[in-house]
C-alpha positions in Angstrom: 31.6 -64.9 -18.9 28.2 -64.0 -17.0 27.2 -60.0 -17.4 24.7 -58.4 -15.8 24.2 -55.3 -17.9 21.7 -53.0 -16.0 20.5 -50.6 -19.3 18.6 -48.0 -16.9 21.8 -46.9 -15.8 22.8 -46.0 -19.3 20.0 -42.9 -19.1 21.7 -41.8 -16.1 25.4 -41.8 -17.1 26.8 -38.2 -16.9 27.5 -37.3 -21.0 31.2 -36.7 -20.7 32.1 -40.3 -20.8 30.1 -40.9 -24.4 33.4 -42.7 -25.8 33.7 -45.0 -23.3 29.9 -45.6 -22.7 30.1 -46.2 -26.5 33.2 -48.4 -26.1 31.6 -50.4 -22.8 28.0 -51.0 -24.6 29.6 -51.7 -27.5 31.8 -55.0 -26.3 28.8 -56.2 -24.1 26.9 -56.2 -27.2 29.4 -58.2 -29.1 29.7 -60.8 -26.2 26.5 -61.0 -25.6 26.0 -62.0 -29.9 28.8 -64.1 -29.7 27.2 -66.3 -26.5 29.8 -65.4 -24.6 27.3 -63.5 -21.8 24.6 -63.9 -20.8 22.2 -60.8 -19.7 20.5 -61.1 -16.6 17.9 -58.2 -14.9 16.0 -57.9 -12.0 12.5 -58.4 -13.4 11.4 -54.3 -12.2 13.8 -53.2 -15.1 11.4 -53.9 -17.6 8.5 -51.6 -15.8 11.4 -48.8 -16.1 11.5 -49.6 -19.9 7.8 -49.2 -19.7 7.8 -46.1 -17.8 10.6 -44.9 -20.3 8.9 -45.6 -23.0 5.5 -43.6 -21.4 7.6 -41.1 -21.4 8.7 -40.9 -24.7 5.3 -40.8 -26.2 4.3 -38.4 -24.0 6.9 -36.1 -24.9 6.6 -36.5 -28.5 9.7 -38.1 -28.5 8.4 -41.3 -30.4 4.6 -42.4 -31.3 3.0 -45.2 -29.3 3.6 -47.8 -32.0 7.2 -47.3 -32.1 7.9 -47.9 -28.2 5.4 -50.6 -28.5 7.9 -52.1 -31.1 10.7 -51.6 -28.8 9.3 -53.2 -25.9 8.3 -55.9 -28.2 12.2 -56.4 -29.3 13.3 -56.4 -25.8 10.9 -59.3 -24.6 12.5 -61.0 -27.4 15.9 -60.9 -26.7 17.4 -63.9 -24.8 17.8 -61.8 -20.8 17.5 -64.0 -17.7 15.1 -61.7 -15.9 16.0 -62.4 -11.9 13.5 -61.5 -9.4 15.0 -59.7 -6.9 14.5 -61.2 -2.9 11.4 -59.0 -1.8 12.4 -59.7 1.9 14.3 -57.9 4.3 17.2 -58.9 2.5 16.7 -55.8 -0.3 15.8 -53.6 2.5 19.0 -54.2 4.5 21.2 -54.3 2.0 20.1 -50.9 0.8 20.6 -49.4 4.0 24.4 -51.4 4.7 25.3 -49.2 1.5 23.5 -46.3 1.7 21.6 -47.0 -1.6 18.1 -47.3 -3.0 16.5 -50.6 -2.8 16.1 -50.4 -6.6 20.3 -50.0 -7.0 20.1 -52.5 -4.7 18.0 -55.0 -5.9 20.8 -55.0 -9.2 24.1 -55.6 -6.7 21.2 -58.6 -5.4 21.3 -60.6 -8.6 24.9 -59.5 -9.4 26.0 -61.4 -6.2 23.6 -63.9 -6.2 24.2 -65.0 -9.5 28.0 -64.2 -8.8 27.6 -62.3 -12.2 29.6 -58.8 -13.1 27.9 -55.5 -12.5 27.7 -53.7 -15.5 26.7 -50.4 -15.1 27.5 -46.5 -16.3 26.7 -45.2 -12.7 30.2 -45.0 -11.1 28.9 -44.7 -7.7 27.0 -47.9 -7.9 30.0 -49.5 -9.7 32.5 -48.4 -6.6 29.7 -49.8 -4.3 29.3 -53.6 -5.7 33.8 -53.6 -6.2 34.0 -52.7 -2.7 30.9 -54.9 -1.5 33.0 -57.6 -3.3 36.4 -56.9 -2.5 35.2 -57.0 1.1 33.8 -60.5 0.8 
């Protein structure tokens, strides 16, 4: 099984579905330890982590050190980072589904790598099953 779990979503995901955001994270985790997925990313997912993690700090939400540690951990977990095609390609398939070029650039590698979409934002979820269903 292939997974592409796109984890920026998960700070977007409206909090009434914490259950099943728990359940959802929770069996991508155990596939992923289990080798049974592999994670892949569009490579501008880890500036978001940066920028999240900017964000912490500067909030007081967590000292320097401590994002620094987190970033560290994600570098070193095993994710197939995917650069996205900078062409027209992104640009047009944004605007075929009235979506940002970033939400694009994850149904990009989903479909290139003919990988699942994992994702907490519904709307981006109904876009990618219907892109797919419609060949």
């Amino acid at each position: 099984m292939r997974g592409l779990e796109a984890a920026s979503k998960v700070a977007r995901a409206p909090g009434s579905v914490k259950n099943e955001r728990g359940a959802k994270c929770g069996q991508c985790h155990a596939a992923y330890l289990l080798e049974e997925t592999e994670l892949l990313e569009p490579r501008l997912l880890y500036y978001e982590l940066s920028n999240a993690a900017q964000k912490k700090v500067l909030r007081k939400l967590g000292g320097l050190g401590e994002v620094l540690d987190g970033l560290r951990l994600i570098r070193q977990l095993n994710i197939r980072w995917i650069a996205p095609d900078r062409t027209e390609s992104l640009a047009s398939l944004a605007l075929k589904l009235n979506i940002s070029a970033y939400d694009a650039s994850y149904i990009q590698v989903a479909l290139a790598m003919d990988a699942e979409l994992v994702t907490f934002d519904e709307r981006l979820a109904a876009v990618y099953r219907a892109l797919k269903r419609s060949g």
